[in-house]
N, C-alpha and C positions, 0 to 999 in steps of 0.2 A: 340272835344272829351272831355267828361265829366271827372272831378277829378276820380270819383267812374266807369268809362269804364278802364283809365290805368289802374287803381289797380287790377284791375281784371287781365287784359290783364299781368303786371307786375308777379299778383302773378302765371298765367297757367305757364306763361315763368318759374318762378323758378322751379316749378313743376314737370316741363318737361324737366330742366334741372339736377335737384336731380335723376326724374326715369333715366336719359338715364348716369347718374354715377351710380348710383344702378346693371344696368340692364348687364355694362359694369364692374363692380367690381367683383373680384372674390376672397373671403377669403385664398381657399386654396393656388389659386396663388401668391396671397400676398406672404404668409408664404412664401411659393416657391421661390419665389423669395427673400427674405427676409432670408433665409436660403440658397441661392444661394451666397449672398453679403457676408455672414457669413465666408461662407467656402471659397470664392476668397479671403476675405482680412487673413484670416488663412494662405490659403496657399500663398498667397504671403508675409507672416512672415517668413514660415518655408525657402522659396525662398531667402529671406532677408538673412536672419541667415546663409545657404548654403554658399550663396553666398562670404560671409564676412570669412567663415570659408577656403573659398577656395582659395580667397586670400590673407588673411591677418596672419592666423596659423602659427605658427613655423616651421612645417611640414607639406611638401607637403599630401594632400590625395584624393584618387579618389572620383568619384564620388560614386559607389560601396560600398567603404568603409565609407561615410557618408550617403549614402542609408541604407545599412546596421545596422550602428550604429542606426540610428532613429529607424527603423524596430524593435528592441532589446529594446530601451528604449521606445516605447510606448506600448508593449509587455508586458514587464515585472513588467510594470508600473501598469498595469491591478489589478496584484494578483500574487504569487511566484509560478503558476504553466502555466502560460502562456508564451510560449518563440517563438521567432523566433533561426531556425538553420540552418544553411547556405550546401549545398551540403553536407560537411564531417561530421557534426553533425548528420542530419537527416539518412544518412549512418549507423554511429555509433546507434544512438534510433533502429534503425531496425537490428542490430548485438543482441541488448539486449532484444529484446521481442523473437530473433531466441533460444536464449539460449549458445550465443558463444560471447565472446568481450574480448580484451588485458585491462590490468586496473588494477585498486585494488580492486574491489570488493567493494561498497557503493552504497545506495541510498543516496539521497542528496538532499535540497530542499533549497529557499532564506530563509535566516533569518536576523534579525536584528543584526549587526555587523558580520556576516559573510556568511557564508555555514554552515547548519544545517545535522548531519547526522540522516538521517533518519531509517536506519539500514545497517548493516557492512552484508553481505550475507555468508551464512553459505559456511566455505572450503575455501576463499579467504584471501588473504597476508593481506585484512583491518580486519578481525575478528582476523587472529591469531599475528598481532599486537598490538591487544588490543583495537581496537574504537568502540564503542558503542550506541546504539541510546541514540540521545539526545545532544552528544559530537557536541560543533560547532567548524568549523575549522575558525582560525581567517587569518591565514597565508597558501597560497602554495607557496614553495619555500621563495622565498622575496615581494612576489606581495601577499596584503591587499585582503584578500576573501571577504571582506563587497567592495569592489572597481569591484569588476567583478561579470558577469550574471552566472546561474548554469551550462550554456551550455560551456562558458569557460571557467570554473571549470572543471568540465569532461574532458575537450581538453587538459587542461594543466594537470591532473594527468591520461592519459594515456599516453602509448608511449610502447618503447618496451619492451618487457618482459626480463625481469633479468636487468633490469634497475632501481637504486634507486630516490625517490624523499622524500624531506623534505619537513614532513608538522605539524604547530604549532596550538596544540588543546588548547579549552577551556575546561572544565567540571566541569558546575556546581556543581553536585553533590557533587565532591568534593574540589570546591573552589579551583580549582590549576589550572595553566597554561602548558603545556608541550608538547616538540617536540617528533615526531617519524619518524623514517627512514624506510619507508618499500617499498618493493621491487616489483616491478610491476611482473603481471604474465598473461597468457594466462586465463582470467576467464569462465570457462566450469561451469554452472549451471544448476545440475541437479535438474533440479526443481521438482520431487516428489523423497523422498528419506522413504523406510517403514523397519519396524524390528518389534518382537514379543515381547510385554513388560513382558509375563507371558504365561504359556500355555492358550489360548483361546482367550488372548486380543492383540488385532492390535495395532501399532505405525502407523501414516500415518504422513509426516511430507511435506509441499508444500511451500517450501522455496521460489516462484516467481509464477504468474501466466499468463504461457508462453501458446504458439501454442500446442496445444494435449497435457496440461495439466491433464485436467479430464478424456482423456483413459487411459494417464497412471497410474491416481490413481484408476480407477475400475480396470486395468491390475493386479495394485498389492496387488490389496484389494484380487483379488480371487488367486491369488498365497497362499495369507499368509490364506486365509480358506482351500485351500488344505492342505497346510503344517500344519493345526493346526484339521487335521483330519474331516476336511466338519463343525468345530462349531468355531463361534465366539463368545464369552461371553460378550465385549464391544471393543469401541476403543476411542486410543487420533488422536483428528487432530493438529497437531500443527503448528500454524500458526504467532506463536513469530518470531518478526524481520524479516517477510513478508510483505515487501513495496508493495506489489500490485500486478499491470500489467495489463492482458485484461480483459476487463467488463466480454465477453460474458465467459471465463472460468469462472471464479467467479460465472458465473447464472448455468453452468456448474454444477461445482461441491457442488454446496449448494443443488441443485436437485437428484444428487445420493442421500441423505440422507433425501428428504423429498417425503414422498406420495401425500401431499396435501401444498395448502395456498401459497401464495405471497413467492416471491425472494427481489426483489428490483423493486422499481418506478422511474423515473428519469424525474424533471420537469424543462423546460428552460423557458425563457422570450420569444423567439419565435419559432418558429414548434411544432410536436408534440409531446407529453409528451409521456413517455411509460410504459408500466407496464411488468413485467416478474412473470410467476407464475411455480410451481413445476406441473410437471407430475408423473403419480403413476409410483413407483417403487424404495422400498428404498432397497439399497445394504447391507445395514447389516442388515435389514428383523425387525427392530425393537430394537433390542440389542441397549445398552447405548452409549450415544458416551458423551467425555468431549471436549472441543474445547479450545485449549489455547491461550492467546491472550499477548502482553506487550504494550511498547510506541512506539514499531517499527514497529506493525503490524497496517498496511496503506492500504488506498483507496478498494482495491479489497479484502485485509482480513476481513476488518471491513464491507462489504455487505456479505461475508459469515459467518460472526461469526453472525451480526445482523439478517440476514437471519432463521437462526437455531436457536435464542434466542427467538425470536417472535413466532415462531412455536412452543415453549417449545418443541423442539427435544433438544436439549442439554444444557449440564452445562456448561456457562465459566468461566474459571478458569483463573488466573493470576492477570494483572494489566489492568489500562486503555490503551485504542487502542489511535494509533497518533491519528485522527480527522481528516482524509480527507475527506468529504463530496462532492467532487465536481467530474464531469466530465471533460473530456476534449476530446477532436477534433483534430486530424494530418486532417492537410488542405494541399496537396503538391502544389506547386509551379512550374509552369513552365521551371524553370533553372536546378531543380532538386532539390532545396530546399522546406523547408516546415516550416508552424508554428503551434502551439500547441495554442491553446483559450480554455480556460474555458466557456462550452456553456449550463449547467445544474448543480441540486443540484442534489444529489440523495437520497432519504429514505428508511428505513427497512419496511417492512410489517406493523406494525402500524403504521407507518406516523411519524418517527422519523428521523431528519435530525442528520446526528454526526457531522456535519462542525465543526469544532474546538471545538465538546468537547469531542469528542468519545465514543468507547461502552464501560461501565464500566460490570466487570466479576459478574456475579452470585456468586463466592466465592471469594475473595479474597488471592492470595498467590502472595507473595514478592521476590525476586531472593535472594537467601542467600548465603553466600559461607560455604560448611561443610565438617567437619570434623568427618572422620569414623571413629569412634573406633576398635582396631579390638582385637584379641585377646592375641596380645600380650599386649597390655594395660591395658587388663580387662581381665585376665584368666578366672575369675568366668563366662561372659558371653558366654563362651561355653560349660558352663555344665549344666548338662539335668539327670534327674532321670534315664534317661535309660544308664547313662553315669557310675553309680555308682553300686561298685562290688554288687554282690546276688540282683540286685532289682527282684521285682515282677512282673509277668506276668501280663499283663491286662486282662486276659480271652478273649479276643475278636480275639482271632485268628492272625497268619500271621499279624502285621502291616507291612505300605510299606516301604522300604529300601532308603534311600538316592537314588540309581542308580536307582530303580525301579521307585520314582517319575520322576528324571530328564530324563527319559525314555517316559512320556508322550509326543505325539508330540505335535510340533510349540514351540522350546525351541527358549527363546530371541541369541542372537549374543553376542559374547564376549566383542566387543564394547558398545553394550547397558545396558550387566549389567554392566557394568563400570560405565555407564553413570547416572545409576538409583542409584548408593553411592553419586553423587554430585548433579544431580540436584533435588531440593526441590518441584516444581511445576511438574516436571511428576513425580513423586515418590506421590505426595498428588493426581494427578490425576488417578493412576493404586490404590492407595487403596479405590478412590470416586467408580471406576467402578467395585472392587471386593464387596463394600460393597452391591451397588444396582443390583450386580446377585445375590447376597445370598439374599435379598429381593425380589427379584422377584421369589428364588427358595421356600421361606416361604409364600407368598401370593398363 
């Protein structure tokens, strides 16, 4: 055999053993496998760790409860709205979207050094103790709130009702630290609560957005146009220190209010994306609406204030909204437990994500604290030409009498005018929508 016949013979052989690796190789399998070794030597880490916890610890603990524990810190590790919740938690979340749960009344979200209130819910022992969105709680009891998940936060400040718990706030706003004692109670949220700011104009106010949310705010939209004799001249939505709730109310009630155009879009990393749009039929036929919003109005307010801003159907008024931008997913569990993952962003109709910046208001108004003058302070402010002996007729006939206007019907609730000498943002919102019917009665 000639030098130049092996080499030939030499080079088929290599050839032929390069194809039959080739042909025998497979990329994806690779990976496969290769991501197979990844996650055996993972998990035989987390194995490791277990194991070492299990016997070497100060304190005995099951298996369960360092299941569990992982389950919570790779959770919550994610993002502050992903959690795992064990049977009694997941219990409780479905107490609070029913509209009935023991507690003090708060949204609450992670924050850095502790539990962030997200808002104190209208009528509950955490509003009329004074907590406020924005307030972080650094302490419950004597246990570090930056040391535990939000779903243990919840667990430890419920309990029974007429029972005290102490818990140590931050607030920044006003740079001070301080305790308060308040008193747990049976929390009943009624989530649409309405009254009449003026003859003709609606209060709608959707303090949570629960199960049959949006019947019962068209329920009591058409009560108050009864009561205000078949005309509505505008309305406020208010939707201040409204942490949320269910998507599908939110697409809900942003559709009473629009004839046409986009709700909200919702887009994830995997399945499919979705789009929600308004169907005709707007409940106040047109009439002004102002939509109020603060820093406690979250996730499901800020898709309907964003909703109605995009559509220029209304004016918002207030402060900037939290910045929840994201969805989230109850995945349940076989044991009876369940977890929560953030599985999407969500955007307004023009393709506006608010992930942590939020909808900022159309006008801007401040929360102020006021003071009413009244007449014993300022006698001059109750007198009036027609106050003074011999004035002058005006020629114009019969004007109307004190009793003869407040005789018009759909008069507001004693509560409300109460409520319209202190707060500054419905007070600026009931004179936006008197102005723009007198403009719509001059056009």
């Amino acid at each position: 055999m000639t030098l130049k016949t092996t080499r030939i013979i030499v080079t088929l052989g290599t050839c032929a053993a390069l194809t039959m690796a080739w042909l025998t190789w497979s990329p994806q399998a690779s990976i496969t496998q290769a991501n197979a070794a990844t996650d055996y030597a993972e998990m035989k880490k987390f194995s490791d760790v277990m194991n070492a916890v299990r016997k070497y610890y100060v304190e005995e603990k099951t298996d369960t409860e360092l299941l569990e524990g992982a389950l919570k810190g790779m959770l919550s590790n994610l993002d502050p709205h992903s959690t795992y919740m064990n049977k009694e938690s997941f219990g409780k979340m479905m107490e609070d979207t029913s509209g009935e749960f023991g507690g003090l009344g708060i949204e609450i979200s992670k924050a850095d050094g502790g539990i962030k209130v997200v808002s104190p819910i209208e009528d509950t022992p955490a509003e009329r103790a004074g907590l406020t969105s924005g307030d972080l709680i650094i302490k419950i009891k004597d246990v570090l709130a930056r040391d535990i998940s939000v779903t243990e936060a919840v667990k430890m400040m419920r309990g029974k009702p007429g029972t005290n718990i102490d818990i140590t706030v931050f607030r920044e706003s006003e740079g001070r630290t301080f305790s308060v004692n308040i008193k747990r109670a049976i929390i009943q949220v009624a989530s649409v609560k309405t009254d009449i700011l003026a003859p003709g104009y609606a209060y709608l106010r959707v303090t949570q957005f629960q199960e049959h949310s949006s019947e019962q705010l068209k329920e009591k939209l058409a009560e108050i146009r009864k009561q205000s004799g078949g005309k509505i001249y505008g309305a406020v939505l208010d939707l201040r220190n409204n942490p949320g709730g269910l998507l599908d109310q939110a697409i809900e009630i942003s559709d009473l209010f629009l004839d046409e155009g986009g709700i909200v879009s919702t887009k994830s990393r995997v399945g499919s994306n979705t789009q929600s749009n308004a169907s005709k039929g707007d409940e106040l036929l047109g009439a002004p609406l102002i939509v109020l919003i603060n820093g406690g109005s979250a996730s499901a307010s800020e898709i309907v204030a964003g909703a109605l801003q995009d559509n220029k159907r209304a004016v918002l008024m207030g402060t900037r909204s939290f910045g929840k931008g994201s969805v989230q997913r109850i995945i349940p569990l076989s044991d009876g437990s369940a977890f929560k993952l953030t599985t999407a962003l969500y955007y307004t109709p023009s393709g506006r994500s608010i992930q942590a910046t939020g909808i900022d208001p159309d006008v801007e108004v401040k929360a102020v604290r006021v003071k009413v003058e009244t007449d014993k302070d300022n006698p001059a402010i109750s007198m009036h030409e027609a106050d003074m002996k011999g004035h002058l007729a005006n020629g114009n006939g019969k004007s109307k009498t004190k009793k003869e206007e407040e005789a018009l019907p759909g008069q507001p609730s004693e509560q409300m005018i109460e409520r319209l000498t202190k707060d500054v943002q419905l007070q600026r919102a009931l004179d936006l929508l008197q102005g723009l019917h007198v403009l719509q009665n001059i056009s």
